[in-house]
N, C-alpha and C positions, 0 to 999 in steps of 0.2 A: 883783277876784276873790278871792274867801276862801281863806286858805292852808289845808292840811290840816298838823294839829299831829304831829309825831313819835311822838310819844308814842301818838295813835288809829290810827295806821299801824301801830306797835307792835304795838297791843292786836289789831285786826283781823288782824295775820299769825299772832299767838299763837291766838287762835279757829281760824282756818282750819288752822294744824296739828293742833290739837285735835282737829277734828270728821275729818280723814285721820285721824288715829289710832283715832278711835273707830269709823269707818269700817271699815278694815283689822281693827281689832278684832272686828267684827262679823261679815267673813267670816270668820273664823278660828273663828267659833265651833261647839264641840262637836268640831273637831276634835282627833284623839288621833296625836302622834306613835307611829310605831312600829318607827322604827330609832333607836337610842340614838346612834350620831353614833363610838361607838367599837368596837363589835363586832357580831358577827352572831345575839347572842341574840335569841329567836324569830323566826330562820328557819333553812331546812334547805334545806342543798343540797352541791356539788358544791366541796368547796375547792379542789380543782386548779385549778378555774374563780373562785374566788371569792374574794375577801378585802376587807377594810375598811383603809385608809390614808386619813388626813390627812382623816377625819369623811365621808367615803366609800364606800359599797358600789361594787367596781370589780366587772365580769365583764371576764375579758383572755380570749383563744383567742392563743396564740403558734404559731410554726412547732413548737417541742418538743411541747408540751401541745394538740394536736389534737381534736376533740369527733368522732366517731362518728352522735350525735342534738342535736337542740335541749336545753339543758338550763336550768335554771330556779331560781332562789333563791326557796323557796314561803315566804312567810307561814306560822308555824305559826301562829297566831290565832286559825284557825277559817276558817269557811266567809263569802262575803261576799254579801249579797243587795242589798237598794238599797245604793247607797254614794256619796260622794262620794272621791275622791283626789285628792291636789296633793301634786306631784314635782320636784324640778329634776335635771335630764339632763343629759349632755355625749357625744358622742360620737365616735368616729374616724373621717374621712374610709374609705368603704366598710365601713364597720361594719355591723351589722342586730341590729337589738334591738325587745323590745316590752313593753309591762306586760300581763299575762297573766290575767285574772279570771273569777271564776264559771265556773271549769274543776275538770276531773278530771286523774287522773294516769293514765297511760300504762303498763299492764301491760305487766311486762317491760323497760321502761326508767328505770333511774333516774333522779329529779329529770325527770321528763316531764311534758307539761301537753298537754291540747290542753281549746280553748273559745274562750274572747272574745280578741280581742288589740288594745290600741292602738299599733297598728306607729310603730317609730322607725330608721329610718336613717342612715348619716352622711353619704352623697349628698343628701338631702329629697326623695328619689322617694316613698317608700312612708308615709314622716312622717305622722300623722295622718289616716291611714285607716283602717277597722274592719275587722278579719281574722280569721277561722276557723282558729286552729292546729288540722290534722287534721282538719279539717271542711269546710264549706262554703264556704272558699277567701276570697275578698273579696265581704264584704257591704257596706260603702258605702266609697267611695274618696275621696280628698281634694276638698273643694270640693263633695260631695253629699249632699244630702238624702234617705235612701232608705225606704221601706216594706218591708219583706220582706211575701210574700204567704202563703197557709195553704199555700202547694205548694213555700217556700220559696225563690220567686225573686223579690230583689231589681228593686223599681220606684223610678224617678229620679222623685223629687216635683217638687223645683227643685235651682235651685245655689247654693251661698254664695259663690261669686267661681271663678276658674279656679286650676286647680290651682296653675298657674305663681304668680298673685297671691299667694294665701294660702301657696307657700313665700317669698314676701318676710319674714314675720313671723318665721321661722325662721331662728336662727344657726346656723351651720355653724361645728365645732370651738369651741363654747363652750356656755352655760348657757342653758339654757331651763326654761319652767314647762308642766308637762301637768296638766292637770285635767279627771280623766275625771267623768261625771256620770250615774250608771246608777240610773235609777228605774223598775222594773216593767219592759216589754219595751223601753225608752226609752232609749236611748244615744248620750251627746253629748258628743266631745271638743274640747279647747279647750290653744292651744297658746299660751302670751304671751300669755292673754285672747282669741285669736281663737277662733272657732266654726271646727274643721276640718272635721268629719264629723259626720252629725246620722241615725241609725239606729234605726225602730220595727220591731221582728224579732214578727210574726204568725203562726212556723211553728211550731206545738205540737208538733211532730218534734221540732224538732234544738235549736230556742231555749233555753237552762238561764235559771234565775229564781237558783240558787245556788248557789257551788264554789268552789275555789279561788283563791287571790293571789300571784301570781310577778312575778318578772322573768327576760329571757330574754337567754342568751347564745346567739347564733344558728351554726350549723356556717358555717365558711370558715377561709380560711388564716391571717388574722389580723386582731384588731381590740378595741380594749378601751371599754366603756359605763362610764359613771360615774351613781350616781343619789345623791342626800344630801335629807334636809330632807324626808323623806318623811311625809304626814300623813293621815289618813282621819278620813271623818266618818259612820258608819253609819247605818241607817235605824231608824226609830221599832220595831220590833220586838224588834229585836238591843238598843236603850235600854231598851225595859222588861224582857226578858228579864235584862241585866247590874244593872239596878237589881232586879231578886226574889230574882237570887242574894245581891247583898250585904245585903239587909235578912237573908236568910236565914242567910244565914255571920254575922252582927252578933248574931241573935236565938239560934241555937244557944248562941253565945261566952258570950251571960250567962244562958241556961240557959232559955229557953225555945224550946218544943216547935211551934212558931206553922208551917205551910205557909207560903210565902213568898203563896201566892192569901189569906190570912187577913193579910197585913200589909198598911198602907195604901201607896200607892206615890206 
């Protein structure tokens, strides 16, 4: 029987890390981190609620420091229409938190949001299902496939496994990956790489195409969310809109007068 040389064992484990890396490399692409790892520039919200330790964005709610409303760390960035996001979470046993998007703010309430929400808990009841802050309550819940219809009531397509299963994939009291995936009325979150919840919204009502990006520290007695490593990856629109500004800012600087529609993109 012919031996395998060391050396080609070698070479083959070096390829196959390789191609993992180029791999990894290739989902990560076009994404744009957007929390620097040591403060809370560009965003805005509620410090009492809020603050950044050890690469961090914490929301605590304590027995002293009580919330009133849901309150929300927004993305100042802009507004987000297709998007991809990938996030790692951690949360407190009885916690409730969510990532908050293509929402409005809340007249009258500071740091308020109501719109899309990928719900997070620290029990894994509510984990990865698609919620209406201030709206239409639960539009697809863990483990469904739903169509919203033009009258705006959710219908059950299929399942992606029972609820119960798909919190198997979820750690409790440690680090997890969300990667929400919102394209056109299209939204599919995914928790560890799993498919939680999978939601096409058909209600020209209530469905928003674009708004706001938060995160949410939820009203109760006490509980503290952690999010870090946060990264977005926008839609072809928002790309060529940010590439006409910069040819345009680039073309002023050395002195011509050129529409950024007159440069080539």
């Amino acid at each position: 029987m012919r031996q395998i040389n060391r050396n080609s064992i070698s070479f083959i484990g070096s390829v196959f890390l390789l191609m993992l890396t180029f791999s990894a490399m290739s989902q990560e692409k076009d994404f744009v981190k957007i929390f620097d790892g040591k403060t809370l520039q560009g965003w805005k919200g509620d410090l009492i609620h809020w603050k950044v330790e050890n690469g961090t964005i914490i929301g605590e709610v304590t027995p002293q420091n009580q919330l009133k409303n849901n309150t929300f760390l927004i993305w100042a960035g802009g507004k987000v229409g297709d998007f991809e996001l990938k996030l790692q979470y951690k949360i407190s046993k009885g916690g409730n938190s969510g990532i908050q998007y293509r929402s409005e703010e809340v007249p009258g309430v500071p740091f308020g949001l109501k719109g899309y929400q990928a719900d997070i808990d620290g029990n894994n009841e509510y984990t990865g299902l698609n919620y209406e802050e201030r709206g239409r309550g639960f539009i697809a819940k863990r483990g469904e496939k739903v169509v919203v219809d033009s009258l705006g009531k959710p219908d059950l397509l299929s399942t992606l496994g029972t609820s119960e299963e798909l919190a198997k994939n979820i750690r409790k009291d440690d680090w997890n990956e969300y990667h929400l995936v919102v394209k056109g009325n299209h939204m599919q979150y995914y928790i560890n790489g799993v498919l939680m919840s999978d939601a096409t919204d058909n209600d020209p009502v209530n469905r928003k195409m674009t708004g706001l990006l938060g995160l949410q520290a939820h009203v109760t007695t006490e509980m503290r969310v952690e999010f870090k490593n946060i990264r977005l990856k926008q839609g072809l629109d928002y790309a060529l809109k940010s590439r006409a500004n910069a040819h345009s800012t680039i073309a002023s600087r050395i002195g011509f007068n050129s529409s950024p529609s007159k440069l080539k993109l």
